[in-house]
N, C-alpha and C positions, 0 to 999 in steps of 0.2 A: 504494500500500500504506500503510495506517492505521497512526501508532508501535505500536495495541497486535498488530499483525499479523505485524510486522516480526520473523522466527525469529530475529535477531542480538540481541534485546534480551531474549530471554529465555535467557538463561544458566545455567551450573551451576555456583556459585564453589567447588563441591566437586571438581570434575575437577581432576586433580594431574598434569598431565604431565613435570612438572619436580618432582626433588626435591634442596632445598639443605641439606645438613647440618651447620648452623651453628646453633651453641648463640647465646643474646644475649634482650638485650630489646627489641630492631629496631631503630627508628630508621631514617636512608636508609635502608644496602643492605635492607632487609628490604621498607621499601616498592618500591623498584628492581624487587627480584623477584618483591615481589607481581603489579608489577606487568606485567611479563616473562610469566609466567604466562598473566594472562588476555589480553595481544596474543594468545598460541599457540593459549588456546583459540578467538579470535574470527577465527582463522585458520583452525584446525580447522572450526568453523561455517563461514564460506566458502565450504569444500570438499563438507562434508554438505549443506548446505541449495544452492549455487548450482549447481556445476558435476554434481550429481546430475540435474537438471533435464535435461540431455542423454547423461550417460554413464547413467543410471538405476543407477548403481553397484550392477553386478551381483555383486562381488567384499567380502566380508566384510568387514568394518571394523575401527580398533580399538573398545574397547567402554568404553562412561560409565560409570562411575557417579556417582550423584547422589540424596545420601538413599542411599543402599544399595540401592537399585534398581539392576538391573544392566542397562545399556542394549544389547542386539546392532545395530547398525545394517544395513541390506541382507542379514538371517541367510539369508533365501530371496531366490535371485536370480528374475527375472523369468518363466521358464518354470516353476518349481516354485510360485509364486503363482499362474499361471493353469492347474496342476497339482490345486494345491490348490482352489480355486476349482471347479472341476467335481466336485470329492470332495466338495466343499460342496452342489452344486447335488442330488445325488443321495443325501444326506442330507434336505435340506429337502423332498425329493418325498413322504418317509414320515413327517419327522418336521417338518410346514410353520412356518415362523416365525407365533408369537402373539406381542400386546403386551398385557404383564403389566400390573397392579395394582398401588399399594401397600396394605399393608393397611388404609389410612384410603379405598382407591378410587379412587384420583389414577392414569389413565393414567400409565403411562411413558413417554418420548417414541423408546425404542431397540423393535426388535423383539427376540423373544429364540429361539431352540431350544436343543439341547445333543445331543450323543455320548458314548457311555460308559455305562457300569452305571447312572448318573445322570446326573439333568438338576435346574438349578435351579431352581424355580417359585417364585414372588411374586402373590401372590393377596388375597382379603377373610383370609384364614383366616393367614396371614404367610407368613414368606419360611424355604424347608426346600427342600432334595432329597427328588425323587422318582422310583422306577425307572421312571415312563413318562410318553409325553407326555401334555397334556390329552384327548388323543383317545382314549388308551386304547392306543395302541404304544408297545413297547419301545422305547428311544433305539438309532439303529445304532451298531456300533462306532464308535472312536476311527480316523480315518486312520494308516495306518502312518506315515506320513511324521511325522506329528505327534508319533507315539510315538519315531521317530529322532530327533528334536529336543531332546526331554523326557531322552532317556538320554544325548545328545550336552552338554546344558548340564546337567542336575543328576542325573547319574549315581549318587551315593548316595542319591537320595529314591526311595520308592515308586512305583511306576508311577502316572499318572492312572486315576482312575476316572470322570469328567468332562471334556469338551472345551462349556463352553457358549457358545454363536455369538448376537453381538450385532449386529445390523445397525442403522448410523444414518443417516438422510437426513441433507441437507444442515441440518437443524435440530435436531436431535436432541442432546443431551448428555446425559451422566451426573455426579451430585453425589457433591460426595465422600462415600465412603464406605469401611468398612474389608473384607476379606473375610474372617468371624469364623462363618459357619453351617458350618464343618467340625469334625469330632471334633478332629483329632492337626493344631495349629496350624505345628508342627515342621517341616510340608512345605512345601514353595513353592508359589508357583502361578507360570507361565508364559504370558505373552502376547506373543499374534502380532496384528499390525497387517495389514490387508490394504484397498488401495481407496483412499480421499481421506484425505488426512493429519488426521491429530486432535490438539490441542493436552493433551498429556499432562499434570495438575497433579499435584504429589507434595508433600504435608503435611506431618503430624505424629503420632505417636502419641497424638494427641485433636484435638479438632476446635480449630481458631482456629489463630491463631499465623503466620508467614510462612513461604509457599508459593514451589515456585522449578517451573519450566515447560520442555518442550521440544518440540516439533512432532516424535510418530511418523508415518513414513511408511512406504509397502506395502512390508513384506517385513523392516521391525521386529521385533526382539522382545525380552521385556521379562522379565529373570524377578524374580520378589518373594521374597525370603527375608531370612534372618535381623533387622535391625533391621523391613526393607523390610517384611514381612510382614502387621504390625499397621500400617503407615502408610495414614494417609488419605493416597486419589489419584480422582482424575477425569476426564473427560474435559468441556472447557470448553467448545467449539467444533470444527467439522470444516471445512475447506476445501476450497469445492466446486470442481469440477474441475481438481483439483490430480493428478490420477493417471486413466490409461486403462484398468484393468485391470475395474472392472465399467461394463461400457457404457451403465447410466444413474445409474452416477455412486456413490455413497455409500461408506461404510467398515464394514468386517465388523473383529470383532475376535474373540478367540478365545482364551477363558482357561482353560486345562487346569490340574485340581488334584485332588488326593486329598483324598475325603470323609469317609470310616471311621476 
């Protein structure tokens, strides 16, 4: 494994699992504890990235945050991924994955569909919601399960009106960008990670500046709100057969959000 592969080096100095409440202007104890801290979290790491590897920690985690992004680790356990997963396959039979555009004409390298009232399209003409697919059908519903999830983590937002399904090969990535083509910015958007883990990067409220990273894996989920919301994030890299859940391999992702 390559240093920049290594899931221990990419950290979240924002994770707080310890909190000292001591007024001062540091010095030792302040670095002591700093440094106390990050042992715990590189402890925590440990447990998420190694011993997951054979318990495939099926049982909910506690949750990160990092940037205000709100990390669920393991939110679906293992049967409800390959639950979800055929909700998925019977969605793409009506509504099949195409690979968009951008508007200067540049392939994308993910595939895309979508569920719900809308779906997102990226084409010569730009990037908007649209109620059907290129083909000229409706988008199917939103899976229940997904809708229980949505009211289970952010219970005061509007329901989705979009679930859009990204599929990446093993080469495949996404550049940061923000997710701003919605009316009512107010609401979250919600991601679920499914398949071969993806190196999650989370920015800034503009582009540049220093970026901090974490490896989602199947059954993640991610929700974006308040600072989170306007933050650039991307996906770097995917790691291939890092997960058995689609049998030739890749990472589906799946980001539910209110358009209107």
């Amino acid at each position: 494994m390559s240093r920049d592969e290594d899931p221990f080096r990419h950290l979240a100095p924002h994770f707080n699992p310890l909190f000292f409440p001591f007024s001062g202007s540091g010095g030792y104890i302040r670095r002591q504890l700093d440094a106390c801290k990050r042992r715990i979290y590189r402890d925590f790491l440990k447990i998420r990235y190694v011993f997951a590897q054979w318990l495939h920690y099926p049982c909910h985690m506690t949750v990160l945050r990092v940037r205000d992004f709100e990390i669920h680790p393991g939110f679906f356990a293992p049967d409800a991924q390959r639950a979800l997963v055929e909700e998925l396959r019977d969605i793409l039979s009506v509504a099949p994955l195409v690979q968009p555009v951008t508007p200067r004409g540049t392939p994308m390298s993910v595939r895309m569909s979508a569920a719900g009232e809308y779906g997102w399209i990226s084409d010569r003409k730009g990037y908007r919601y649209e109620p059907q697919h290129p083909s000229g059908v409706p988008w199917p519903p939103i899976p229940a399960r997904l809708i229980d999830m949505w009211q289970t983590l952010v219970p005061d937002a509007r329901l989705p009106q979009c679930c859009l399904i990204n599929w990446y090969d093993v080469t495949a990535k996404m550049g940061m960008h923000q997710d701003r083509d919605e009316a009512d910015l107010t609401q979250p958007v919600v991601s679920v990670s499914l398949g071969d883990d993806g190196l999650f990067r989370m920015g800034n409220s503009t582009r540049g500046g220093k970026t901090e990273s974490v490896w989602l894996r199947s059954g993640d989920v991610v929700v974006m709100g308040g600072d989170a919301r306007l933050t650039y994030h991307g996906i770097d890299r995917i790691r291939p057969n890092s997960s058995a859940l689609l049998p030739k391999g890749g990472r589906i992702n799946l980001t539910l959000r209110v358009v209107t």
